[in-house]
SEKE-591468 format. One record per residue (C-alpha): y, x, z; residue in three letters. Coordinates in steps of 0.02 Angstrom, whole numbers, plus 50000, padded with zeros to 5 digits. Example, Ala and Ser with C-alpha at 12.3 -4.5 7.8 and 13.67 -1.06 7.14 Angstrom:
BEGIN
ATOM      v      u      w  resn
ATOM  49775  50615  50390   ALA
ATOM  49947  50684  50357   SER
//
This chain:
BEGIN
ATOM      v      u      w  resn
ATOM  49264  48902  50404   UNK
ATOM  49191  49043  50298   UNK
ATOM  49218  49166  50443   UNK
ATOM  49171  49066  50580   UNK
ATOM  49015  49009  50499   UNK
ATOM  48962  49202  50472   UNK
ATOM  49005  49260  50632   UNK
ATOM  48958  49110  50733   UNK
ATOM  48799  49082  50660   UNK
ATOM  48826  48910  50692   UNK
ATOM  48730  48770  50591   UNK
ATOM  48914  48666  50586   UNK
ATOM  49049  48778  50530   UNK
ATOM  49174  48646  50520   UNK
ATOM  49145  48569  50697   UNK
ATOM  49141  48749  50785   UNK
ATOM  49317  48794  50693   UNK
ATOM  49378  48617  50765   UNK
ATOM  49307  48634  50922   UNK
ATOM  49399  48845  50926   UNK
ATOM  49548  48759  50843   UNK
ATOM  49587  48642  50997   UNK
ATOM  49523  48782  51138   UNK
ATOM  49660  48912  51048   UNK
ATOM  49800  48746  51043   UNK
ATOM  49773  48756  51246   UNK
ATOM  49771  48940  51271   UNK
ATOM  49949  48918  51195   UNK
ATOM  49909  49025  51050   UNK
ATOM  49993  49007  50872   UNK
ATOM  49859  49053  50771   UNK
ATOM  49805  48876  50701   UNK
ATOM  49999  48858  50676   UNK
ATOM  49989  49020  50573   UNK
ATOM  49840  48930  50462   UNK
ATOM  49897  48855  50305   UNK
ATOM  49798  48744  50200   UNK
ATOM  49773  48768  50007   UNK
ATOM  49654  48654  49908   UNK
ATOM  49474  48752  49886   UNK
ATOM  49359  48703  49782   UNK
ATOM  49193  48659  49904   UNK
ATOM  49020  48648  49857   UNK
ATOM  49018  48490  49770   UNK
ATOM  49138  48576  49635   UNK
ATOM  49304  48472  49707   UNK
ATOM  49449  48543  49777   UNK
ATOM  49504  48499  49948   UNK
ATOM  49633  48542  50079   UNK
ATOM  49557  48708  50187   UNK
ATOM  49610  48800  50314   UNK
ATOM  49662  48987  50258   UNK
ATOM  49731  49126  50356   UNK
ATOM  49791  49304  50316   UNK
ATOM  49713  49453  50368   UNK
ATOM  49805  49483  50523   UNK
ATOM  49787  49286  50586   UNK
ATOM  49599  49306  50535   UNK
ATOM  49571  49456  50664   UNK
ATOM  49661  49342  50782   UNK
ATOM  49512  49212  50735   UNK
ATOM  49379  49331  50745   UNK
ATOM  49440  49393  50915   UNK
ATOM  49388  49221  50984   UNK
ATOM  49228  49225  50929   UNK
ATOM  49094  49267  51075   UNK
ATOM  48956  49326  50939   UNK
ATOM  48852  49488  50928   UNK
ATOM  48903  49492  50743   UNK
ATOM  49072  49460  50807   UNK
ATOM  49071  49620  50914   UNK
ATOM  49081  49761  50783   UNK
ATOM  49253  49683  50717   UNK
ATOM  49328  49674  50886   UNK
ATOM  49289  49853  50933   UNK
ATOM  49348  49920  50792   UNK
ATOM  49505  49822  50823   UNK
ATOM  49531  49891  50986   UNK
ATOM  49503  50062  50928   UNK
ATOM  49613  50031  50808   UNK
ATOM  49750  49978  50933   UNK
ATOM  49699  50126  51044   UNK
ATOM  49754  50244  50901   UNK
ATOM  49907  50154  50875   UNK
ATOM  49967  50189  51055   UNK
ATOM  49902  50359  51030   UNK
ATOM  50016  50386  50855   UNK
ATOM  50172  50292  50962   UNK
ATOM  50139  50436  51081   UNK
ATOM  50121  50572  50964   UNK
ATOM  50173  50542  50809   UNK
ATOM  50088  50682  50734   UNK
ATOM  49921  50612  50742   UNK
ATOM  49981  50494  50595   UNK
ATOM  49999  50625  50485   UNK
ATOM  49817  50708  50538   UNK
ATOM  49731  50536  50515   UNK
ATOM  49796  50513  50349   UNK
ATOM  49762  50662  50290   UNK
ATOM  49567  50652  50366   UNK
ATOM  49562  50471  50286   UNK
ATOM  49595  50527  50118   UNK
ATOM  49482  50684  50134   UNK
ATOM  49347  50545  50183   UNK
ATOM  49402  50465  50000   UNK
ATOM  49385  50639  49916   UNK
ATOM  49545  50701  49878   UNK
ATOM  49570  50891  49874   UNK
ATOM  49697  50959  50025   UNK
ATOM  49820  51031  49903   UNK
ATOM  49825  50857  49839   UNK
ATOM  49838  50772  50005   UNK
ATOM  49986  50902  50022   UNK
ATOM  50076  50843  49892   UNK
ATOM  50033  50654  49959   UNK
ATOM  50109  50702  50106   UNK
ATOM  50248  50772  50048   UNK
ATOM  50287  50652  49931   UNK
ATOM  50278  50510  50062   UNK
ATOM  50420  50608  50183   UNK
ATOM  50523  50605  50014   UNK
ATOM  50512  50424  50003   UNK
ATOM  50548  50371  50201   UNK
ATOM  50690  50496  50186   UNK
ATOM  50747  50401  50006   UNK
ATOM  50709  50226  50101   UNK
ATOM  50834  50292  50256   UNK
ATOM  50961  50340  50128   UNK
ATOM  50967  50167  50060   UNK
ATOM  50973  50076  50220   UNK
ATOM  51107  50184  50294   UNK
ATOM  51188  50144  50145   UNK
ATOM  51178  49944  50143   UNK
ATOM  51029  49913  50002   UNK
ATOM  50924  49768  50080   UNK
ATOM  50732  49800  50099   UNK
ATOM  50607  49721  49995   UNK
ATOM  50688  49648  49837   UNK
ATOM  50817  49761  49804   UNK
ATOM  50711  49944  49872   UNK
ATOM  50574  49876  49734   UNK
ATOM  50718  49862  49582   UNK
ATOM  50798  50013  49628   UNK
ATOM  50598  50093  49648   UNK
ATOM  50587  50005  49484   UNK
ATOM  50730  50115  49400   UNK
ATOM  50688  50282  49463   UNK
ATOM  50517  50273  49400   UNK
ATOM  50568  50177  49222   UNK
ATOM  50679  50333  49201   UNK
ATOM  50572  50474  49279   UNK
ATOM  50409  50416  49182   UNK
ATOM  50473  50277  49058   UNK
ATOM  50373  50126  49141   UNK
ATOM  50417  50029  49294   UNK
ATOM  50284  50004  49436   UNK
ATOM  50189  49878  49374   UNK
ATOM  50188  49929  49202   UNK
ATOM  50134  50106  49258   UNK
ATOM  49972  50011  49384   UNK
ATOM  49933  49921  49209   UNK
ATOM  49918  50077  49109   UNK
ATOM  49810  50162  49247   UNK
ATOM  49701  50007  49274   UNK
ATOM  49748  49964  49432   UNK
ATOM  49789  49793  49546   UNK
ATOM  49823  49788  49713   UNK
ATOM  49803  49977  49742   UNK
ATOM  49934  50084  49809   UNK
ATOM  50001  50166  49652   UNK
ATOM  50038  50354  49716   UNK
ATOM  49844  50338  49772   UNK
ATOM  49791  50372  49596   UNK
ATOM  49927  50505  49513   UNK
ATOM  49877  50670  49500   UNK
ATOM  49960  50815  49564   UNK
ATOM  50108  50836  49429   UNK
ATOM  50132  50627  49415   UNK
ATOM  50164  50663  49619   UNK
ATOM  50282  50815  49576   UNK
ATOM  50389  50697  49453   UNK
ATOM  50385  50575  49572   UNK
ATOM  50454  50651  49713   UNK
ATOM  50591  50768  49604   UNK
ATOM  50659  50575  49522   UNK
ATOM  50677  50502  49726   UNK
ATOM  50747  50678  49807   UNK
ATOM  50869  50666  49665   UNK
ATOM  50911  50494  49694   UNK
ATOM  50949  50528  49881   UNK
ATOM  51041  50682  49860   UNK
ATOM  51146  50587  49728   UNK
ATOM  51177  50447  49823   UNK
ATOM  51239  50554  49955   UNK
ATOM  51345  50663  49839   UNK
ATOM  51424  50502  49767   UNK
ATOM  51433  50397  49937   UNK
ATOM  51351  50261  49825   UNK
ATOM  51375  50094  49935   UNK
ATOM  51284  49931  49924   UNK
ATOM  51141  49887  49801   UNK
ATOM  51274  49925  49623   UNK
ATOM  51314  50085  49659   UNK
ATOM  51134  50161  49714   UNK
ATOM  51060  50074  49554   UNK
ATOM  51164  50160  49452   UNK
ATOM  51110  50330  49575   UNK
ATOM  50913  50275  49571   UNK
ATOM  50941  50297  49366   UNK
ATOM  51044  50473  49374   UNK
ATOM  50915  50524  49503   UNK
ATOM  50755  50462  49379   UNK
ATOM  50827  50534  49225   UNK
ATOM  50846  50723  49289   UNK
ATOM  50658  50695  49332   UNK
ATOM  50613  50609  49164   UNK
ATOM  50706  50759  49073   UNK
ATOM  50632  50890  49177   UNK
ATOM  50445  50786  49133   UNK
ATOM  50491  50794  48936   UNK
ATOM  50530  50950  48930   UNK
ATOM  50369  51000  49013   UNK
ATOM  50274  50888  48892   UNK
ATOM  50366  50981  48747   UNK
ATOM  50327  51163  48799   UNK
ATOM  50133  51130  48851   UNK
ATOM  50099  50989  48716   UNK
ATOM  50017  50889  48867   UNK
ATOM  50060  50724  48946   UNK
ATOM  50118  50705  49128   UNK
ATOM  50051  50532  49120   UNK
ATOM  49853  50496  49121   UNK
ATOM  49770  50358  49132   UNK
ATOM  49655  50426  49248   UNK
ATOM  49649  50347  49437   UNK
ATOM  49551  50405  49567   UNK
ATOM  49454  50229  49567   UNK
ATOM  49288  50320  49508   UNK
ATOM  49290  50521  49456   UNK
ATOM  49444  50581  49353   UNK
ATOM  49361  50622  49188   UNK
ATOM  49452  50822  49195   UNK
ATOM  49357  50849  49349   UNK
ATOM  49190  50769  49297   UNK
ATOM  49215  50900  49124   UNK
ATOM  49249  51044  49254   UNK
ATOM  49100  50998  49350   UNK
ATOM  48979  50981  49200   UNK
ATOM  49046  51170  49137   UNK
ATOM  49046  51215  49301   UNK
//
């Protein structure tokens, strides 16, 4: 009702979402199916049953809506789907977007490099362990898990924590030798896994560790000869404080 009563400008929110509700049920459309209904607190400070929707089943929503503050969203949408059949086409253009959305974000281009790089590391690691019968989800986060509690000494969420982070994509905010580490412990993992034949979720585990401990001894040993960290806390969530330094001497 939140949506619809921005976009709609209507004066009754909840009687233009039932009215939309009952004109999508006949159009045969399963987005009021897709709407599930958590207790909100309202208003009057009490909690009742509301209809909620994820992002994707929210653009659905908005698509419905004949409003000029409707209009932006649903151009942007079909620009976005444009692309999409453009990328499907060409798949090269995904790579060249990426790369101009995180310029638009500020990242350097040998950093984006690395990004890049890193990323074809992990889809090839992610291929490895589906050729090799690891299920998605669940079991490619535990194995993630290992590589990274071995390459770096904290697991994913313990490694978002120390750089201050929530529902940002970790990789987003390393700097360019956290992105080095991180793609030696995964191309070791797959090229172990390989070596070994590891089969089923046991046997990469046990690869995922080999794989994150030739990064984490290649990281300590760095540390040791340059008496520096690999880890920071810096993210990239407001100015890294070793580039605002090289900007003030600068």
């Amino acid at each position: 009702m939140d949506v619809v009563g921005v976009l709609s400008e209507s004066s009754d929110a909840r009687n233009y979402w039932k009215v939309l509700k009952h004109r999508l049920k006949e159009e045969g459309s399963e987005v009021v199916t897709n709407c599930n209904q958590l207790k909100l607190v309202a208003p009057d400070g009490k909690y009742y049953e509301t209809d909620c929707a994820n992002t994707e089943t929210l653009f659905r929503i908005i698509q419905s809506i004949p409003s000029p503050k409707a209009e932006p969203f649903k151009r942007w949408l079909a620009q976005v789907g444009y692309e999409r059949v453009q990328e499907i086409e060409n798949p090269e253009l995904t790579q060249a977007r990426m790369k101009e959305l995180y310029r638009a974000k500020g990242y350097s281009d040998e950093w984006i490099e690395k990004q890049v790089r890193g990323i074809a590391v992990r889809q090839e690691l992610m291929g490895e362990w589906k050729h090799r019968g690891v299920r998605e989800n669940k079991e490619y986060a535990i194995l993630t898990n290992e590589i990274s509690q071995a390459t770096f000494g904290k697991s994913v969420e313990e490694y978002k924590k120390f750089k201050k982070l929530d529902r940002q994509n970790l990789r987003d905010h390393m700097n360019d030798l956290e992105l080095i580490f991180t793609m030696l412990g995964e191309a070791s993992t797959t090229k172990i896994a390989r070596g070994k034949n590891a089969q089923g979720f046991v046997q990469n585990k046990k690869a995922a560790k080999l794989g994150g401990q030739i990064a984490g001894g290649a990281r300590k040993k760095l540390e040791l000869e340059s008496g520096e960290k690999i880890s920071t806390k810096e993210n990239y969530l407001e100015e890294p404080e070793s580039t605002k330094r090289k900007r003030l001497k600068g």
